[in-house]
TIRO-2110 file (N, C-alpha, C; in Angstrom, 1 decimal):
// TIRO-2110
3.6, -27.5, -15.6, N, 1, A
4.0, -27.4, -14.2, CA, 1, A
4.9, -26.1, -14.0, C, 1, A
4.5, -25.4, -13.0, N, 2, A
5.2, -24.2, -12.2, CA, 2, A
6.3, -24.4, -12.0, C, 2, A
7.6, -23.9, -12.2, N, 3, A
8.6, -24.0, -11.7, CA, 3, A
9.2, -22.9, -10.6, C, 3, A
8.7, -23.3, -9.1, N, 4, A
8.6, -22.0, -8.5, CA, 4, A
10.1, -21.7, -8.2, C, 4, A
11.3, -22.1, -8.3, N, 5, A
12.7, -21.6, -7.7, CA, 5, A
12.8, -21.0, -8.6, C, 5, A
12.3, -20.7, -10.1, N, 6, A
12.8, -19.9, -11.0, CA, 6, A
12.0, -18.8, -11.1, C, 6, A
10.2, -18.7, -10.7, N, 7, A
9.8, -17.7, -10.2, CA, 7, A
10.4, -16.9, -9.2, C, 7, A
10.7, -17.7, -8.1, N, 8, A
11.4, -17.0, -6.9, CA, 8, A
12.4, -15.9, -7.1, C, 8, A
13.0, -17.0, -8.1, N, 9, A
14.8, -16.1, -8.7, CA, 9, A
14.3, -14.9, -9.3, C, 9, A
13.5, -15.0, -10.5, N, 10, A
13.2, -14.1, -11.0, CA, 10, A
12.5, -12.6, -10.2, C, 10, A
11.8, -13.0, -9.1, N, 11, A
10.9, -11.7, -8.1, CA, 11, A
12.4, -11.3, -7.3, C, 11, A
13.3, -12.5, -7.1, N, 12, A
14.2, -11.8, -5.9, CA, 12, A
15.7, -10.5, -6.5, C, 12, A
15.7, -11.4, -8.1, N, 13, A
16.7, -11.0, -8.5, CA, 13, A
16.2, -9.3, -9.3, C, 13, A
15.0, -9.4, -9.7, N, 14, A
14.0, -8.1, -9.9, CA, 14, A
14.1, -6.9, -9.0, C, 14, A
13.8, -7.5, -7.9, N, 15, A
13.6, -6.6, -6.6, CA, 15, A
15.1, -6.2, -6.1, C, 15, A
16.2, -6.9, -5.9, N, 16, A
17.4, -6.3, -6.2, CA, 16, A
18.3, -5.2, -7.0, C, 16, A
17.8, -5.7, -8.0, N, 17, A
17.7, -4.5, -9.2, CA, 17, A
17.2, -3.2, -9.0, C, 17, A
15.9, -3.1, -8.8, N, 18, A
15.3, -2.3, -8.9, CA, 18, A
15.7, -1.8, -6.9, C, 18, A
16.1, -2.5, -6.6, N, 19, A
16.6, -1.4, -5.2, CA, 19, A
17.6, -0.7, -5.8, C, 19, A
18.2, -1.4, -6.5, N, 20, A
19.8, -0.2, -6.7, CA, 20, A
19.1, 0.6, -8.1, C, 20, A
18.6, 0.9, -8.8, N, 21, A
18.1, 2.0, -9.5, CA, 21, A
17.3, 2.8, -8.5, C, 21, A
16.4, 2.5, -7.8, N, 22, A
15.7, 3.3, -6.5, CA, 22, A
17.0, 4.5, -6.1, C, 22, A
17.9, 3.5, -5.7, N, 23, A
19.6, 4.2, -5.1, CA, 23, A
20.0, 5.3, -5.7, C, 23, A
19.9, 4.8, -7.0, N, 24, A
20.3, 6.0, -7.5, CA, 24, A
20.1, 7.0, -8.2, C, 24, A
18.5, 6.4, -7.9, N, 25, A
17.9, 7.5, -9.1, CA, 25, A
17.7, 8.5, -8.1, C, 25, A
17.3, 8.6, -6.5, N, 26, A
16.9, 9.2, -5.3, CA, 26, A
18.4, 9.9, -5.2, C, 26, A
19.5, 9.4, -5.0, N, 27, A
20.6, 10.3, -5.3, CA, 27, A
21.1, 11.3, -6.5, C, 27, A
20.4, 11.2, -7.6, N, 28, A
20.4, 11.6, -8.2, CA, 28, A
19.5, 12.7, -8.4, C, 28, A
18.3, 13.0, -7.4, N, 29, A
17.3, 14.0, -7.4, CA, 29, A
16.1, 13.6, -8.3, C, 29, A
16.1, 12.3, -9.0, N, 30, A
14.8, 11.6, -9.7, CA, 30, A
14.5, 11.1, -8.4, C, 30, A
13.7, 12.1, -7.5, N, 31, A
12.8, 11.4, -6.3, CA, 31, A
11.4, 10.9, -6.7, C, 31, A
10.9, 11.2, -7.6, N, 32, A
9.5, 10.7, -8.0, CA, 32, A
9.8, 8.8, -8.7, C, 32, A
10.9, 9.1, -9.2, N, 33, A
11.0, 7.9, -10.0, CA, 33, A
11.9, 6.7, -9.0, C, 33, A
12.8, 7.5, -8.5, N, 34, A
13.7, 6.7, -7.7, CA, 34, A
12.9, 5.9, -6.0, C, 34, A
11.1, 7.2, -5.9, N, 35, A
10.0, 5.8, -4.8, CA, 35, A
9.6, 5.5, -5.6, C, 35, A
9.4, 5.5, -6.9, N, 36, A
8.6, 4.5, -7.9, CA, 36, A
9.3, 3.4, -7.7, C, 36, A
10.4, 3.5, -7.8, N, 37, A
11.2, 2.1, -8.3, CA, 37, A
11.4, 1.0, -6.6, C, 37, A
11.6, 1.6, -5.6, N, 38, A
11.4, 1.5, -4.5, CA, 38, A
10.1, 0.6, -4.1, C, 38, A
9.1, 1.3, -4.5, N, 39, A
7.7, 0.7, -4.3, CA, 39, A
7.9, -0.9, -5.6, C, 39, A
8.5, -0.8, -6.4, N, 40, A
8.7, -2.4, -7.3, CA, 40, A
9.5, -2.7, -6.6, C, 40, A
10.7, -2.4, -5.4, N, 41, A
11.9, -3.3, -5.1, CA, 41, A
10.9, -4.3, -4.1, C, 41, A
9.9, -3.2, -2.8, N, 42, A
9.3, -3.8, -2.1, CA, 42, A
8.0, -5.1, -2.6, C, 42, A
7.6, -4.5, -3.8, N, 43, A
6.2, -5.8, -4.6, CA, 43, A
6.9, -6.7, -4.9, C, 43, A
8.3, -7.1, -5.6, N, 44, A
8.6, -7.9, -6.3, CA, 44, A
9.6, -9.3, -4.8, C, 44, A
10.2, -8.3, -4.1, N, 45, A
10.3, -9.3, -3.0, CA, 45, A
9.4, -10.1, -2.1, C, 45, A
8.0, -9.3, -2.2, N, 46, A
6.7, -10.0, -1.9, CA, 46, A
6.5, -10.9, -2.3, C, 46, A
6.7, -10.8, -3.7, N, 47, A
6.1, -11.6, -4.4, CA, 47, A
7.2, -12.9, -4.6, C, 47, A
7.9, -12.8, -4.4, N, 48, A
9.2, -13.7, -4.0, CA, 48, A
8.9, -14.6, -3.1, C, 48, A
8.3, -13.9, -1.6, N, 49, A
8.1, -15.3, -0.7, CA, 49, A
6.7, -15.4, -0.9, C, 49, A
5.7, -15.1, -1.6, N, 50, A
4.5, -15.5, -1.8, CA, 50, A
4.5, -16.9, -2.6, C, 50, A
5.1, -16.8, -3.8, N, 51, A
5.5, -18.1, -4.9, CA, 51, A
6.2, -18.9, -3.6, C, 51, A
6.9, -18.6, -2.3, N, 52, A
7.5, -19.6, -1.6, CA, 52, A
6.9, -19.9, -0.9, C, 52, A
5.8, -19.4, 0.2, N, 53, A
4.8, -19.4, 0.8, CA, 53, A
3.4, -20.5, 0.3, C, 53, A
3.3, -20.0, -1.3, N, 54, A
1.8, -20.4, -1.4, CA, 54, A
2.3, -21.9, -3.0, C, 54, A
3.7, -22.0, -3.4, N, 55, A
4.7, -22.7, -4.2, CA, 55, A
3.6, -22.8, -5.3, C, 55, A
3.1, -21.4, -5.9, N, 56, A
2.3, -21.1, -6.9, CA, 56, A
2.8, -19.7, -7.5, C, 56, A
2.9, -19.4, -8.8, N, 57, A
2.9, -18.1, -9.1, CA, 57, A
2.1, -17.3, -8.6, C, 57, A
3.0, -15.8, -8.1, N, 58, A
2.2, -15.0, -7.4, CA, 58, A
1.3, -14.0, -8.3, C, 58, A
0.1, -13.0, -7.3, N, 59, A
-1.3, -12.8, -8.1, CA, 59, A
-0.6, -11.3, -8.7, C, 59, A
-1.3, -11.0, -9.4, N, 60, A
-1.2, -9.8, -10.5, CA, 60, A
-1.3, -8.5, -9.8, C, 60, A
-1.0, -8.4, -8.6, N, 61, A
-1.1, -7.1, -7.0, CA, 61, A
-0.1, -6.6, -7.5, C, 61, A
-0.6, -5.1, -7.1, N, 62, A
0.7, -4.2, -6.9, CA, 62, A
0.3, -3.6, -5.2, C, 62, A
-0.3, -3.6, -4.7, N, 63, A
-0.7, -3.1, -3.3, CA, 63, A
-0.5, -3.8, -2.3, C, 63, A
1.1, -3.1, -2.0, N, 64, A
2.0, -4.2, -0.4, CA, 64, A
1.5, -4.4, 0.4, C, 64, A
0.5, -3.9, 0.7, N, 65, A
-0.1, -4.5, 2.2, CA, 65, A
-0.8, -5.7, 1.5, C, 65, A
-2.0, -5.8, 0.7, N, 66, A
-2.5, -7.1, 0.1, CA, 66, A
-1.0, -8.1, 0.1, C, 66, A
-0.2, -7.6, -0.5, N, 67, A
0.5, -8.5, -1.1, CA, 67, A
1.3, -9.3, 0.7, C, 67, A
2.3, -8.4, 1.6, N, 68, A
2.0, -9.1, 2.6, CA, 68, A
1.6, -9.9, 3.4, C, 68, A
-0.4, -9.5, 3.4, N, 69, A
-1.2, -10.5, 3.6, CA, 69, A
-1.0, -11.7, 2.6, C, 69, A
-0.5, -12.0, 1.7, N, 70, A
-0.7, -12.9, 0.7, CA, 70, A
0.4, -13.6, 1.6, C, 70, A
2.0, -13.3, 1.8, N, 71, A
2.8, -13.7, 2.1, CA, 71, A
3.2, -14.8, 3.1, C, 71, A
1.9, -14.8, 4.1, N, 72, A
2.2, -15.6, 5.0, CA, 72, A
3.5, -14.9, 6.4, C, 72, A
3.9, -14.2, 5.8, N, 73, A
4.5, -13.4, 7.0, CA, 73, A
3.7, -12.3, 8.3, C, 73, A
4.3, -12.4, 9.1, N, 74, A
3.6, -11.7, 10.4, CA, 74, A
4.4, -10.7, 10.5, C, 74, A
3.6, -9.2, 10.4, N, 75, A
4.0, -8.2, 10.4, CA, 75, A
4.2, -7.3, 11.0, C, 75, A
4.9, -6.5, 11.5, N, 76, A
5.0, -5.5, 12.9, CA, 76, A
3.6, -4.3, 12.0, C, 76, A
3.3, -4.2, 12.8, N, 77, A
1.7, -2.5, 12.7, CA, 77, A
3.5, -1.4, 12.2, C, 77, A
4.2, -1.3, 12.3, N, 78, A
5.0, -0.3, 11.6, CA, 78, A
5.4, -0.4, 10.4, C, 78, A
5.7, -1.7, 10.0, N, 79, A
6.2, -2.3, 8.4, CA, 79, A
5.2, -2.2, 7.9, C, 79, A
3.5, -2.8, 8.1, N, 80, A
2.4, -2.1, 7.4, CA, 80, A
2.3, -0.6, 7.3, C, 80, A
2.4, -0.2, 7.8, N, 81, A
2.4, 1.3, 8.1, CA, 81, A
3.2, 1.7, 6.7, C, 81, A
4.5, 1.4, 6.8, N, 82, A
5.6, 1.8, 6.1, CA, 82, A
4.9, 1.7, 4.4, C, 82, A
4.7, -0.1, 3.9, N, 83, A
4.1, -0.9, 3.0, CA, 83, A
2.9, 0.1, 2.4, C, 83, A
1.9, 0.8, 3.3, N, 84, A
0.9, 1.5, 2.6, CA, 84, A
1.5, 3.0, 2.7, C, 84, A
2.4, 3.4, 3.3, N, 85, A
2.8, 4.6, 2.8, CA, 85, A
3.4, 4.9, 1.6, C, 85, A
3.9, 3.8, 1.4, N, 86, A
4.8, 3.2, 0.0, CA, 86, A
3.5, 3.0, -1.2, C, 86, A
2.5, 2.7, -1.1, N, 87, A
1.6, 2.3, -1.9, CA, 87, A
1.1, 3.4, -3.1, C, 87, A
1.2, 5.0, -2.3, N, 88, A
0.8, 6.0, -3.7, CA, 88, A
2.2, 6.0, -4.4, C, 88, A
3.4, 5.9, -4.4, N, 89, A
4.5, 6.1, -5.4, CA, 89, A
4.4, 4.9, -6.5, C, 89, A
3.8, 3.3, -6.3, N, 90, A
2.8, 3.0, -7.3, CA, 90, A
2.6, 3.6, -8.5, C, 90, A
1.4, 4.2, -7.6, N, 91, A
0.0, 4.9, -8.3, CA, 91, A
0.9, 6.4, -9.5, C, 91, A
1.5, 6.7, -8.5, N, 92, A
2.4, 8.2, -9.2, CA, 92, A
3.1, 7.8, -10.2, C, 92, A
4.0, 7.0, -10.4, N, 93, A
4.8, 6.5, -10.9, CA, 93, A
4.0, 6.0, -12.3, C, 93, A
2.9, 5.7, -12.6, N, 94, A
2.0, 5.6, -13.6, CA, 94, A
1.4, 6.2, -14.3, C, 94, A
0.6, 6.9, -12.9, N, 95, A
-0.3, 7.6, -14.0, CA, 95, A
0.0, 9.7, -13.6, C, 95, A
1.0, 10.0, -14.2, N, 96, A
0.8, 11.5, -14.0, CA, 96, A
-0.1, 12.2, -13.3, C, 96, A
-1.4, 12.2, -13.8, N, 97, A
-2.5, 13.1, -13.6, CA, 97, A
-2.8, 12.9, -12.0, C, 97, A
-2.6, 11.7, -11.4, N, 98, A
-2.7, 12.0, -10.4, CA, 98, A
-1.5, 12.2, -9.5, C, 98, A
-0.4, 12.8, -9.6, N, 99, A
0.7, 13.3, -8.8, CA, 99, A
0.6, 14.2, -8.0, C, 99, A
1.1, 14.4, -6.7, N, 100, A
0.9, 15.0, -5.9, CA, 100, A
2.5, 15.7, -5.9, C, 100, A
2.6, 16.7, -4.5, N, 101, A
4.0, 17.4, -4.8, CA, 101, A
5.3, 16.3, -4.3, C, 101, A
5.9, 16.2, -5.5, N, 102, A
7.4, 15.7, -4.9, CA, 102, A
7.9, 15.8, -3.6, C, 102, A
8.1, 14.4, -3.1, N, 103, A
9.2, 14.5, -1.3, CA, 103, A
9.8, 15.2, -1.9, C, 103, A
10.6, 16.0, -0.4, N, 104, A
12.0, 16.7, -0.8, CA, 104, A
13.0, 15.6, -0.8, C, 104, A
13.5, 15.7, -1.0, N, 105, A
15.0, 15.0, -0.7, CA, 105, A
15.7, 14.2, 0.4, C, 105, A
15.2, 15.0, 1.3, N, 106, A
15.1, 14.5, 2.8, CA, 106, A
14.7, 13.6, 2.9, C, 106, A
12.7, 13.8, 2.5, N, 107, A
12.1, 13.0, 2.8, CA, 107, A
12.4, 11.1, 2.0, C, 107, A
13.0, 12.1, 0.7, N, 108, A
13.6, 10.4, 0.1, CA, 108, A
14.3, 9.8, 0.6, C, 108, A
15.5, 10.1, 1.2, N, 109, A
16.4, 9.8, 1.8, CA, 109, A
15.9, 9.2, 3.3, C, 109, A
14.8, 10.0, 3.9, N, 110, A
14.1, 8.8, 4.9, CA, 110, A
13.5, 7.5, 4.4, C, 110, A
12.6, 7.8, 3.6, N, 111, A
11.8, 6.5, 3.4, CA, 111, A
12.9, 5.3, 2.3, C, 111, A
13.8, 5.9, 2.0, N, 112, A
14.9, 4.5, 1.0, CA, 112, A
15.5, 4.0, 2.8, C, 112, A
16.1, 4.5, 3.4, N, 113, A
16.4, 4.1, 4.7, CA, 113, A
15.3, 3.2, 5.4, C, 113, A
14.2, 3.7, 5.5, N, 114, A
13.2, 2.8, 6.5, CA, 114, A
12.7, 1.5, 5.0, C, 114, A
12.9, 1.8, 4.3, N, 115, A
12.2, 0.8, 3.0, CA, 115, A
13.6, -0.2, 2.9, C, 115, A
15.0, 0.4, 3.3, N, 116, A
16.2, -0.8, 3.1, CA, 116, A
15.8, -1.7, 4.6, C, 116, A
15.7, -1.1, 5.3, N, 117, A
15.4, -1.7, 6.6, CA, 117, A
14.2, -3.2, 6.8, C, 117, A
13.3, -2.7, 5.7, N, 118, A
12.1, -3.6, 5.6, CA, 118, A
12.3, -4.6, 4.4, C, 118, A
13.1, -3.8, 3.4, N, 119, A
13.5, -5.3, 2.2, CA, 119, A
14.3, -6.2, 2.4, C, 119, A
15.7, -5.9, 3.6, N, 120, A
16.4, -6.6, 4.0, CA, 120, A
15.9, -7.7, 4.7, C, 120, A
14.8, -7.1, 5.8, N, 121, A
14.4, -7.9, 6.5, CA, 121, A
13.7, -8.9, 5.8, C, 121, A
13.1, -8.5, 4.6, N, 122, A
12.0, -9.5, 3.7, CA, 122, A
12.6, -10.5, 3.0, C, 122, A
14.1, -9.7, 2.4, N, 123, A
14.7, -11.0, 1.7, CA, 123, A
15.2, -12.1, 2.9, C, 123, A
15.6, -11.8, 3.7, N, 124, A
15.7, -12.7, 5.2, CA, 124, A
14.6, -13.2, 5.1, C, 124, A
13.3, -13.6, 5.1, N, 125, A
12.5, -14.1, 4.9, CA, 125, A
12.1, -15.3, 3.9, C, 125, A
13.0, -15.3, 3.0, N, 126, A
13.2, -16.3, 1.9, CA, 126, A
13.5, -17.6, 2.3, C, 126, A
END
């Protein structure tokens, strides 16, 4: 038998984590690494209310919008937006060869802001 409050703990306490390495790795100028980690804060809080939502371990996704939809949550057209723009730092964060040019700095410093704005709101969701 599933024990989902300990799944839960484990996606919510994961996704915590991995926001504050996001923090600091993007402060620190590791912007490739620091939306990588960013892109796990947002999957793993998904996956947080999914095991609460569906009180089953969640599916093997790494793609926020799927995952989302999995969620049972109803979502503003901008938080999707946000979710799939977040989706190639994933991808980057993996596999090299397909990397494209580094955000500047700026641009990290926007999307950790619009991405705190949406995980807050997500863990509120629990």
């Amino acid at each position: 038998m599933v024990n989902i409050v300990k799944h839960i703990s484990y996606w919510r306490n994961g996704a915590e984590e991995d926001w504050e390495v996001a923090k600091q790795l993007i402060e620190s100028d590791k912007i490739r690494h620091g939306l990588f980690f960013l892109h796990m804060a947002l999957e793993k809080i998904l996956k947080a209310r999914i095991c609460r939502s569906i009180n089953d371990v969640a599916p093997r996704l790494h793609n926020l919008v799927r995952l989302a939809e999995l969620s049972g949550i109803i979502f503003e057209q901008k938080q999707i937006d946000l979710l799939a723009e977040m989706n190639p730092f994933n991808i980057e964060g993996r596999y090299p060869e397909v990397w494209g040019a580094v955000p500047s700095r700026k641009e990290a410093d926007m999307l950790k802001q619009r991405t705190k704005e949406l995980f807050e709101w997500l863990k509120n969701q629990l």
